[in-house]
C-alpha positions in Angstrom: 5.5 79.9 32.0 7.9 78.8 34.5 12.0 79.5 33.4 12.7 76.1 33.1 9.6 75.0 31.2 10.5 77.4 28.7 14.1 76.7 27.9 13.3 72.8 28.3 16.0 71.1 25.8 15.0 69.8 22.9 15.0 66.2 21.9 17.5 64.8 19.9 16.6 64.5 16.2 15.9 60.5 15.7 19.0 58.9 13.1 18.0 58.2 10.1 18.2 54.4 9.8 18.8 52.0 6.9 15.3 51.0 5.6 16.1 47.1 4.5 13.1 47.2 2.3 14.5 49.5 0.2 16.3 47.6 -2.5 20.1 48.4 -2.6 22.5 49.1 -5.9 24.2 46.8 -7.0 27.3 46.1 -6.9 29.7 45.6 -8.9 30.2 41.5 -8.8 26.3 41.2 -8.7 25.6 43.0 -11.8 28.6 41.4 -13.8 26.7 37.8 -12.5 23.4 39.1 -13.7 24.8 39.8 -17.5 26.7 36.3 -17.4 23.4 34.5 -16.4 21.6 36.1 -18.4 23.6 35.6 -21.6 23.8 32.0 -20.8 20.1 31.4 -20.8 20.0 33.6 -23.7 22.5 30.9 -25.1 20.6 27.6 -23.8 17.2 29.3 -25.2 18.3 29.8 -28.8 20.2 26.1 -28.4 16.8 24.6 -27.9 15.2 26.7 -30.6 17.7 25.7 -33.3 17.9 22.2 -32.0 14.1 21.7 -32.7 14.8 23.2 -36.2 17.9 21.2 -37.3 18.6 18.4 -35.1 21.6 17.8 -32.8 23.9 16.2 -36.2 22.7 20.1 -38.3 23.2 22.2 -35.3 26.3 24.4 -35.5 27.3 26.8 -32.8 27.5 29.5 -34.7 23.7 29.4 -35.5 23.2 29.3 -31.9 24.9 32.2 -31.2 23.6 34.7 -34.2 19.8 33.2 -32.8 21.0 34.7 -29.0 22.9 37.9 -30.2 26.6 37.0 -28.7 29.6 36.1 -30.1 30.2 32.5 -30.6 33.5 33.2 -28.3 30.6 33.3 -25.7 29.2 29.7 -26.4 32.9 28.5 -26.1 33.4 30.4 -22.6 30.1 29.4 -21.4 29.6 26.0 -22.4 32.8 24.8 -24.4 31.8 23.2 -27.4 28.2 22.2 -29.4 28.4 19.1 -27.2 28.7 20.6 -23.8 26.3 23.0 -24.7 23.3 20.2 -26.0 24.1 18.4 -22.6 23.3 21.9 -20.6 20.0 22.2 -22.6 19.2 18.7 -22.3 20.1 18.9 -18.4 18.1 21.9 -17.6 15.0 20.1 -19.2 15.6 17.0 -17.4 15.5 18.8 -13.9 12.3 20.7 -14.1 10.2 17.7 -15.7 11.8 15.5 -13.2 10.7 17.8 -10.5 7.1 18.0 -12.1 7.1 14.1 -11.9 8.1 13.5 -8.5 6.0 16.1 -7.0 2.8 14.0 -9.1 4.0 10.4 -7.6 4.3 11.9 -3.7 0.8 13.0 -4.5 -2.5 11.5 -2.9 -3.7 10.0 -5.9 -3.5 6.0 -6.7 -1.2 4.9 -9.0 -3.2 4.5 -11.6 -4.2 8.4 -11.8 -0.7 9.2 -11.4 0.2 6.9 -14.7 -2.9 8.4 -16.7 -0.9 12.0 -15.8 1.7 10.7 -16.8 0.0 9.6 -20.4 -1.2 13.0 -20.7 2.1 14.4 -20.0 3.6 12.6 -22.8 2.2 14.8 -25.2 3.2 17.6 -23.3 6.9 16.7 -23.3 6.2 15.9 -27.2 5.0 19.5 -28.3 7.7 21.1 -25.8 10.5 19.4 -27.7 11.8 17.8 -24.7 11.5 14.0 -26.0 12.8 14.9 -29.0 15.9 16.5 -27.3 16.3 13.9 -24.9 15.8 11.0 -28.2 19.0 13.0 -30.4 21.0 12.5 -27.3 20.3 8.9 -27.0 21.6 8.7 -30.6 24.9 10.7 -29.9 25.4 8.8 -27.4 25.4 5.9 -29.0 29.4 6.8 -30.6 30.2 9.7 -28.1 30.9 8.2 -24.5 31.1 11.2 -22.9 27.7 12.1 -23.7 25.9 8.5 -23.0 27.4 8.9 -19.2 25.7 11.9 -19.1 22.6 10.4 -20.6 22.4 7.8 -18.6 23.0 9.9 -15.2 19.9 12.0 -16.2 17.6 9.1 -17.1 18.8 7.3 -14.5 17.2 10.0 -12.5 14.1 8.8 -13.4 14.3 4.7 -13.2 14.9 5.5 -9.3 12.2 7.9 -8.5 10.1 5.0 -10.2 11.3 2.2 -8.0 10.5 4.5 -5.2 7.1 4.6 -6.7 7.2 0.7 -6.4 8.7 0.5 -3.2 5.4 2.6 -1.5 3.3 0.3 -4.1 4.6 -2.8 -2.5 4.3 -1.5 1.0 0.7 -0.9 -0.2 -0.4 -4.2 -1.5 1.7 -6.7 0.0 4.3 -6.8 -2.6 4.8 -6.8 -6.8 4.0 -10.6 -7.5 7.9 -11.5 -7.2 9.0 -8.4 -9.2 11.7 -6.3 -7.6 11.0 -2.2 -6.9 13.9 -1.8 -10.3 12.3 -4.5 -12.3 8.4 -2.6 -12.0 10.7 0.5 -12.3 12.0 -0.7 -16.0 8.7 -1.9 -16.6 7.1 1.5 -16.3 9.7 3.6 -17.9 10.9 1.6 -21.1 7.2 2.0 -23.0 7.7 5.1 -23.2 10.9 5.1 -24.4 9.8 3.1 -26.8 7.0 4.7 -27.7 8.7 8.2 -27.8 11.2 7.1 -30.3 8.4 5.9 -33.0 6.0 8.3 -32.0 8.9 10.9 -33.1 9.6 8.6 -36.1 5.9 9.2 -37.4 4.5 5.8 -36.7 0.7 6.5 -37.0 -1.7 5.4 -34.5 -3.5 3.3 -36.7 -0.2 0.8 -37.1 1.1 1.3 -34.1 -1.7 2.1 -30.9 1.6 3.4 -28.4 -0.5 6.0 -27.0 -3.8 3.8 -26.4 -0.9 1.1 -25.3 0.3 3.4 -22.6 -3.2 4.2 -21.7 -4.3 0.4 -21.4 -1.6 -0.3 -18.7 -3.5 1.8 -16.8 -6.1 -0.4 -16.6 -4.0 -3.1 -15.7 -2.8 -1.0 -13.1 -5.9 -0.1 -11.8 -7.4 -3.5 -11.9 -4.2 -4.7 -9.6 -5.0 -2.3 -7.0 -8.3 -2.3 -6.6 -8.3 -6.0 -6.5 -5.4 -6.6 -4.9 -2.1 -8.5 -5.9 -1.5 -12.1 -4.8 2.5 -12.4 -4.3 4.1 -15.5 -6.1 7.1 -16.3 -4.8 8.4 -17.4 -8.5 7.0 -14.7 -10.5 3.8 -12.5 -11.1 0.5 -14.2 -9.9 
């Protein structure tokens, strides 16, 4: 072998680099945010637990914070008081099932599907304790203004997705029959208000058909679409 084929130099070793799939400590800040989130879910979960049990006038703080396992100086640095806390449960609630029903109305389905969903979801919102959540704050809002602002900025959440629903209704069929987009949107939203609140109450079935009610307007609803909707200028054809 030739001299300078033997004594060729060697390649460099290759640097070690960073491999970014490999998950890295945390630090410091991250894993004191991770504790505080987690002990404020663990805070909003036992608030909806014992709300369910006792009802928003029963519910005392420091039930809620025995049910998570942190001391109730924890709800007050969290949250602030029983109130503030009720309005985060209630709020996190609100978000997700108002996600759930805008993706259903952007859906491909006609309106009157998308209302017999929305039947079936009633009973869904009924088991999960959501209506019933959503009903005591309605009440305590009733004396406590702070809280019926709030209450009214999450329902009010929903009264517009609806007249969105109306306004691609309209665009649909020619119009609502002289009803405005918010008019249809009250229309849609304030049966089941209603029947939430007597549904909750106990009002059987058999004295009071709400669900059946709810389910009927979907007739009606179908009936207007598939036949069509003749636009009065002074009111509903």
């Amino acid at each position: 072998m030739a001299y300078h084929e033997k004594y060729l130099p060697m390649e460099p070793y290759p640097r070690r680099t960073v491999d970014e799939a490999v998950a890295q400590p945390e630090t410091r800040a991250e894993r004191r945010e991770r504790a505080t989130n987690d002990t404020r879910d663990s805070i909003l979960a036992a608030a909806r637990d014992r709300l369910l049990a006792v009802g928003y006038a029963n519910l005392s703080t420091r039930a809620v914070a025995d049910a998570a396992e942190v001391p109730l100086s924890q709800i007050h640095y969290h949250f602030g008081s029983k109130q503030q806390l009720i309005l985060a449960v209630l709020e996190a609630e609100n978000d997700r099932l108002l996600a759930r029903q805008r993706s259903m109305y952007a859906g491909p389905e006609p309106l009157w599907r998308q209302w017999e969903r929305a039947c079936d979801y009633l009973d869904q919102d009924l088991e999960s304790g959501y209506v019933r959540i959503l009903q005591e704050m309605i009440a305590a809002g009733w004396s406590d203004a702070e809280v019926a602002t709030k209450v009214r900025d999450y329902m009010g959440g929903w009264y517009v997705l609806l007249a969105e629903v109306a306004e691609r209704q309209s665009a649909r069929m020619g119009g609502l029959g002289g009803f405005t987009a918010p008019e249809i949107a009250a229309l849609m939203g304030l049966p089941f208000i209603g029947a939430e609140s007597l549904i909750l109450l106990g009002m059987p079935e058999s004295v009071l058909p709400a669900r059946s009610a709810l389910r009927r307007l979907g007739v009606v609803i179908r009936t207007l679409e598939e036949g069509g909707m003749t636009v009065a200028a002074g009111g509903p054809a």
